[in-house]
C-alpha positions in Angstrom: 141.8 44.8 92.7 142.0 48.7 93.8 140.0 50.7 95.4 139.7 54.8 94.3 138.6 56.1 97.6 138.8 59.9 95.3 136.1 58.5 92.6 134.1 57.0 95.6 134.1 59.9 97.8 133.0 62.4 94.5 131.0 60.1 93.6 129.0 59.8 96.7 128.5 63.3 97.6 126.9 63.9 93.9 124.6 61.2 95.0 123.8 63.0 98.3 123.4 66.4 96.6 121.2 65.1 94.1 118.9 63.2 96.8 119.3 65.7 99.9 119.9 68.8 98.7 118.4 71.0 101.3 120.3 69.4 104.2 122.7 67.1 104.0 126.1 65.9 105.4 128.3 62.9 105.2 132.0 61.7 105.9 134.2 59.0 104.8 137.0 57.5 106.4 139.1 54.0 106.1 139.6 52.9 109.5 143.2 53.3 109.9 142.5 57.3 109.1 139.4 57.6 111.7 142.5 58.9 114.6 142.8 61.9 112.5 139.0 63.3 113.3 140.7 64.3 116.6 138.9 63.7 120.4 137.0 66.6 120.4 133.2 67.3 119.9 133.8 69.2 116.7 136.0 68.4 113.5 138.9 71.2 112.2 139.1 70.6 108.8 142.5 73.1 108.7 144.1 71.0 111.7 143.1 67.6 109.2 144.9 68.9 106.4 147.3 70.2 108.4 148.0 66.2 109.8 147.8 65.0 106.2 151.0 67.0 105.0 152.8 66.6 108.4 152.5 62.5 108.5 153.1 62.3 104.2 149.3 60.7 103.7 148.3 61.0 100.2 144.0 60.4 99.5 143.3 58.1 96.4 143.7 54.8 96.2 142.8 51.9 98.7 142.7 54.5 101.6 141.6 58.1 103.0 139.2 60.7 104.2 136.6 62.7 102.3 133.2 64.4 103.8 130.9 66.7 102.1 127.8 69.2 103.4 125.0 70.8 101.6 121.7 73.0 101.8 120.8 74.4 105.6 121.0 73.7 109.3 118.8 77.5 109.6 117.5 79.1 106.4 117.3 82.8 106.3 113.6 82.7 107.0 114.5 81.5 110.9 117.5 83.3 112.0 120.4 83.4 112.0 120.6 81.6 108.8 123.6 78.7 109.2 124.9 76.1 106.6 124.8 72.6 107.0 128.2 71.2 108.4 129.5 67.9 109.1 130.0 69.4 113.2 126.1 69.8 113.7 124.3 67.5 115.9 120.7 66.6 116.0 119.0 62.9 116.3 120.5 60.5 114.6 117.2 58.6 114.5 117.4 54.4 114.4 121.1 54.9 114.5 121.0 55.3 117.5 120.2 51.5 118.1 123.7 50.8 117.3 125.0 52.9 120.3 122.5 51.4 122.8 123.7 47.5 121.4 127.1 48.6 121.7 126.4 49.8 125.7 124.8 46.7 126.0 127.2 44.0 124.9 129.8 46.4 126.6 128.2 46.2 130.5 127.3 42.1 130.0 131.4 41.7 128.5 132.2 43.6 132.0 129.4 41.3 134.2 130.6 38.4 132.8 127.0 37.5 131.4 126.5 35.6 127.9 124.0 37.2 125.6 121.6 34.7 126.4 120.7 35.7 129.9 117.2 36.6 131.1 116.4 40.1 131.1 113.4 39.8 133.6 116.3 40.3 136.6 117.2 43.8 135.1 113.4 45.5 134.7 111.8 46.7 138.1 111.1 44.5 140.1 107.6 46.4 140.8 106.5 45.7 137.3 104.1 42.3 136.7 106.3 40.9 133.8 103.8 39.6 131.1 105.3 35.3 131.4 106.7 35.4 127.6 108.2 38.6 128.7 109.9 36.1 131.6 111.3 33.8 128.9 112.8 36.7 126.9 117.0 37.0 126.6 119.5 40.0 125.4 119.5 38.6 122.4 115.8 38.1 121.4 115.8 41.9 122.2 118.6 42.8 120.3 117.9 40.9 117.5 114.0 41.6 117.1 113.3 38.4 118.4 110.9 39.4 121.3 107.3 38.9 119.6 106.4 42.2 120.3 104.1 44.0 117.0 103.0 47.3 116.3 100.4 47.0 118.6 102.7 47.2 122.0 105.5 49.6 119.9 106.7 52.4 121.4 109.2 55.0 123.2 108.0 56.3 126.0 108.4 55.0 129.7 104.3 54.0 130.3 104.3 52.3 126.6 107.4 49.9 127.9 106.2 49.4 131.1 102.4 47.9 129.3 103.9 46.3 126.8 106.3 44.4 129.6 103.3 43.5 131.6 100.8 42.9 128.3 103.4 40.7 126.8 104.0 40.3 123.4 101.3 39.8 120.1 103.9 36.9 118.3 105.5 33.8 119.5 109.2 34.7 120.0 112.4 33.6 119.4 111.9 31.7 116.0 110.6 35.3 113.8 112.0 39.0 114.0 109.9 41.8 113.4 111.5 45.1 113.8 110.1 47.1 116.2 111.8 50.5 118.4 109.9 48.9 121.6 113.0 46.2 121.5 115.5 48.7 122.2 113.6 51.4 124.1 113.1 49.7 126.7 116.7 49.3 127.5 116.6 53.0 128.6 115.3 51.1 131.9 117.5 47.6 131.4 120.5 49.5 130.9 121.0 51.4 134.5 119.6 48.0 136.4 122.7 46.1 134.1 125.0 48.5 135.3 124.3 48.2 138.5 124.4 44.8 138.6 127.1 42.9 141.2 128.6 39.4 139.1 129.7 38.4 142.7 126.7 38.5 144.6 124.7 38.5 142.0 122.2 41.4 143.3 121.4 44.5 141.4 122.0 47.7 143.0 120.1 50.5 141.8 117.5 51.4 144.3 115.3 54.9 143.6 114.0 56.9 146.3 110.1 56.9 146.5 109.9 60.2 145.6 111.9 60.0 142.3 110.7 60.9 138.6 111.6 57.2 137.4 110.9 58.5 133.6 113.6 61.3 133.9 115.6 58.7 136.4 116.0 55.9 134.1 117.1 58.6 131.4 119.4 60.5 132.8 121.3 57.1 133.8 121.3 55.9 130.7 122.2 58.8 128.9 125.3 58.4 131.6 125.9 55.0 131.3 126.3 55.3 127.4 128.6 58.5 127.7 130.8 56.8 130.6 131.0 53.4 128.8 131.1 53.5 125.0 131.2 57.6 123.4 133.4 59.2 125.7 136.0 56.1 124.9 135.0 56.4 121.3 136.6 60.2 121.7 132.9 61.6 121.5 132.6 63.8 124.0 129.6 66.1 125.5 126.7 64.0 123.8 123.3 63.6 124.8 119.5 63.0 123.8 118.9 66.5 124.2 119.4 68.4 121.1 119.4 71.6 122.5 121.9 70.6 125.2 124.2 68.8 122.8 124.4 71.4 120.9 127.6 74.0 120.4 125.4 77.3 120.5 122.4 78.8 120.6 120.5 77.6 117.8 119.0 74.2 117.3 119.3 72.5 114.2 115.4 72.7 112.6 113.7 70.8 110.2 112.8 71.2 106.4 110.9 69.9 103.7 112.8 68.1 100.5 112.7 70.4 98.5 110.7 73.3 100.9 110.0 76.8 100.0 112.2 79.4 101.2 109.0 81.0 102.8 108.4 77.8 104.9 109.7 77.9 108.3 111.5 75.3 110.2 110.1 72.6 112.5 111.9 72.5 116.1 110.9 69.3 117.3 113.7 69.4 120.3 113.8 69.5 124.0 112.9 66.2 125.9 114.8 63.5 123.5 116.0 61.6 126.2 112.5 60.7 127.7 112.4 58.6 124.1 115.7 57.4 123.6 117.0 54.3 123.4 115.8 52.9 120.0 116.8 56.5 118.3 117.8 59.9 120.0 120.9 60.4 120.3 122.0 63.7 119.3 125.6 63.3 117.5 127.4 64.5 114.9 128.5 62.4 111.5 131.8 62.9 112.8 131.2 61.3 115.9 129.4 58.5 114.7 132.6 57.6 112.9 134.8 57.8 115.7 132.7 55.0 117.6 131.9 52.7 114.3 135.8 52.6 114.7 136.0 52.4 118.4 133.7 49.6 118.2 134.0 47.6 115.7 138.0 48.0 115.2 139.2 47.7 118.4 138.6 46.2 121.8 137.9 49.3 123.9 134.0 48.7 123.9 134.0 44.8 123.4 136.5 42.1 122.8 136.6 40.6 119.6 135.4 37.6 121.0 131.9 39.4 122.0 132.2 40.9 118.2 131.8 37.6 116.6 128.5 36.8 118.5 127.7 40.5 117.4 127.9 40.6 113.8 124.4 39.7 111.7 125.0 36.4 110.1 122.4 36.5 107.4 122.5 38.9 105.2 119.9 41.9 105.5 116.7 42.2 106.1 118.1 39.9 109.1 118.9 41.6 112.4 121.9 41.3 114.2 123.2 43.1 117.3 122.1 46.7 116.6 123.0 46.1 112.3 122.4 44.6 109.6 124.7 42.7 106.9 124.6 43.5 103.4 125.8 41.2 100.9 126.4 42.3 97.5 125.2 39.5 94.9 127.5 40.0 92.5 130.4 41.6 94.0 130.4 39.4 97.1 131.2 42.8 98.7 130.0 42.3 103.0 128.9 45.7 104.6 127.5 46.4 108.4 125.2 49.4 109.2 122.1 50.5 110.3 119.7 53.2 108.6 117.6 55.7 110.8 114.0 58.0 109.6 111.8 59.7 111.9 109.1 61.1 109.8 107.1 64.4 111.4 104.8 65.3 108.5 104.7 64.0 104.9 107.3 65.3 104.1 109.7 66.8 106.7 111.9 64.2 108.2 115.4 63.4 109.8 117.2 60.5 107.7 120.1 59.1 108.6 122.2 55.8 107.7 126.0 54.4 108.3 127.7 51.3 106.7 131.3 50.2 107.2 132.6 47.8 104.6 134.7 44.8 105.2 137.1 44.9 102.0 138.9 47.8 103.2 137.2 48.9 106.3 135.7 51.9 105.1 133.0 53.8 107.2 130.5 56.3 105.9 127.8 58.2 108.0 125.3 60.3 106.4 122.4 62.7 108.0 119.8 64.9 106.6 117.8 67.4 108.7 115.6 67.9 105.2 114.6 64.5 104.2 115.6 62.9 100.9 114.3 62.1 97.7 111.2 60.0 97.8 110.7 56.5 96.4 111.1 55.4 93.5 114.2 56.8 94.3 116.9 54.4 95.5 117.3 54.6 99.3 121.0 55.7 100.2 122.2 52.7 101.5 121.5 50.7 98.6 123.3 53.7 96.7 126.1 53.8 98.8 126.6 49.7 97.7 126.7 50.6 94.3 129.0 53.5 94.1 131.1 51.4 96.6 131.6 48.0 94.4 132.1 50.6 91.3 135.2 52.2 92.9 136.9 48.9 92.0 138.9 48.3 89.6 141.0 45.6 88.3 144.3 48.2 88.2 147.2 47.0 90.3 
C-alpha cells in the first residue's frame, strides 16, 4: 500500500475551503519532516522550500509537508484588514487539553509518581475537599473519570474551588463524562505538582497572604507548561493571552460562517489565562505540530514507557490522556487527536481539531477563527479520516 501525501494534502484543503471558508488554516506534516517548521514562533515558507531543495526531499508519496490558509484574521471592515495565515495565534480551544496532559504526565515522569496517585495532596490545603474528591487519582481526571456533570463544570478559579469542596454529581471511576472542569482545575494541581519534593515528599509552593491566587496559580501554570513541554517542543513565546501571544498589534477577531462583510469582528481576548487549562492556549497550527511531534515521537516530554499508559485504548468516544483514538472500521486505519469549539453566539465560534495517524505518522492541525459549516455537515475530523484512508492505494 502507498500513501499520496499530494492527493491528501489537495484534497484536504478543498475540504476546509468548502467548510471554513471565512477563516481557516491547516498544515500537514509526516513526522520525520516536522524538524523543518524551524524553532521559531513563526513559520518561513521561503526558508522551507529553501530546506526542501538543499536536503533533495521530494513531496508525494508516503511522506511530506503541505499547509493551506483561507478567508480573514481582520476583514476590511476592522482595520487593518489581514489574511488568514498558518503563523496566527488565537485559542486553540479543547486543544488545549492535550498540552495540559502532556505537562502533567511530564512533572509526575520527573516525581517519580504513577498516574494513579491521589490528587487531594496537590490542591490547597485550605480548601475542604468534597470526600469523593479525596478518592480521586490523575487518571480519573485525565480520563473524565471524576463524576463530575454539568452541574459543577467550569473554568474559572471560584467554580473549581466549589466543585472541589461540593464534590461530584456521579459515582466515579467506572463512567466518563466529558467535562472542561477535569482539566481546569489543573491550572491549580499543576504549580503544587511542580513543586512537589519526591524525597521528602512535601510540596513547596507557599503564596504570600496577600497574593491574587487566581492570577497566581495562572501565571505558574502558564510557566510551568512553557518551561516543561512548548519551549522543548521548539514553541516559543506562548501563552493564554491572545493579545500577548501575539506578533503585532492586532488581535485575531472573530466571524460568522459565512458573515457579511458589514459585520464587525468579535474580540473576545485579554484574560485567557484566568480560564485555561481545559482550552486557552493561544498557539499557532504550526506550533501545535511541533509538540504533537515532540510528544508523541520522542522522549523529550515523556518516555515511551509513560506513552503506553497514555494512549486511549478504546476507540473514540473513549477518553484517554488528553485524546482520543479513532479506529477506522473498514480500513483498520488507528488515529490520536483531540477536537476543540468554543461557541460565543449562534454562530460565531473558534474550531479547532488535530489528529496524527499511526500508518505513517502523519499530523494535521486545523483552526478556524470563523466557525465551520453546520451539521448535517460532516465534522472535520471525521472528514479528515476519510480523505486520509482514500490517499491509499494499492500501487507499489
Amino acid at each position: 500500500m502507498k500513501f499520496d501525501f499530494v492527493k491528501f494534502r489537495n484534497n484536504l484543503n478543498a475540504m476546509m475551503q468548502e467548510s471554513a471558508p471565512d477563516g481557516y488554516r491547516f498544515i500537514c506534516v509526516t513526522e520525520e519532516l516536522v524538524y523543518l517548521l524551524g524553532d521559531t514562533s513563526s513559520f518561513d515558507q521561503n526558508k522551507l522550500e529553501s530546506k526542501l531543495k538543499t536536503n533533495h526531499i521530494k513531496i508525494g508519496k508516503n511522506s511530506g509537508i503541505g499547509f493551506g490558509s483561507g478567508g480573514a484574521r481582520r476583514t476590511a471592515i476592522d482595520p487593518p484588514q489581514m489574511t488568514a495565515s498558518i503563523n496566527d495565534r488565537f485559542n486553540v480551544a479543547s486543544m488545549s487539553k492535550t498540552i495540559t496532559a502532556a505537562t502533567v504526565l511530564n512533572i509526575l515522569q520527573d516525581k517519580d509518581l504513577p498516574v494513579t496517585t491521589l490528587v487531594k495532596d496537590f490542591l490547597p490545603s485550605n480548601w475542604k475537599l468534597h470526600p469523593t474528591v479525596q478518592t480521586l487519582t490523575f487518571q480519573d481526571f485525565l480520563t473524565h473519570r471524576t463524576g463530575f456533570t454539568v452541574g459543577e463544570d467550569g473554568h474559572d478559579f471560584a467554580k473549581i474551588k466549589s466543585s472541589m469542596e461540593l464534590g461530584p454529581t456521579n459515582l466515579p471511576k467506572k463512567n466518563w463524562e466529558y467535562r472542561n472542569i477535569n482539566y481546569s482545575v489543573f491550572r491549580v494541581i499543576i504549580p503544587l505538582l511542580n513543586s512537589y519534593n519526591r524525597f521528602t515528599k512535601q510540596v513547596g509552593l507557599i503564596f504570600r497572604s496577600d497574593t491574587n491566587l487566581e492570577e497566581a496559580y495562572a501565571n505558574e501554570y502558564m510557566r510551568i507548561v512553557n518551561e516543561r513541554v512548548l519551549i522543548p517542543s521548539g514553541v516559543v513565546g506562548a501563552n493564554c493571552n491572545s493579545r500577548g501571544s501575539f506578533r503585532g498589534l492586532e488581535t485575531t477577531l472573530l466571524y460568522e460562517y459565512q458573515h457579511s462583510p458589514k459585520n464587525h469582528g468579535y474580540d473576545y481576548l485579554t484574560n485567557d489565562y484566568l480560564y485555561s487549562g481545559a482550552h486557552g492556549w493561544a498557539i499557532s497550527v504550526v506550533d501545535f505540530a511541533k509538540f504533537v511531534q515532540t510528544f508523541l515521537f520522542t522522549e523529550i516530554i515523556v518516555s515511551d514507557d509513560m506513552k503506553k499508559q497514555m494512549l486511549p485504548l478504546l476507540p473514540y468516544p473513549d477518553p484517554g490522556f488528553g485524546m482520543y483514538a479513532n479506529i477506522d472500521s473498514k480500513s483498520g486505519n488507528t488515529s490520536y487527536g483531540h477536537g476543540g469549539w468554543i461557541p460565543f453566539s449562534e454562530k460565531i465560534q473558534i474550531a479547532s481539531w488535530w489528529l496524527c495517524f499511526k500508518n505513517n505518522n502523519l499530523i494535521v492541525v486545523s483552526l478556524s477563527n470563523a466557525g465551520h459549516k453546520p451539521p448535517p455537515h460532516p465534522n472535520w475530523s471525521d472528514s479528515c479520516i476519510k480523505i486520509y484512508n482514500e490517499s491509499w492505494s494499492n500501487e507499489i
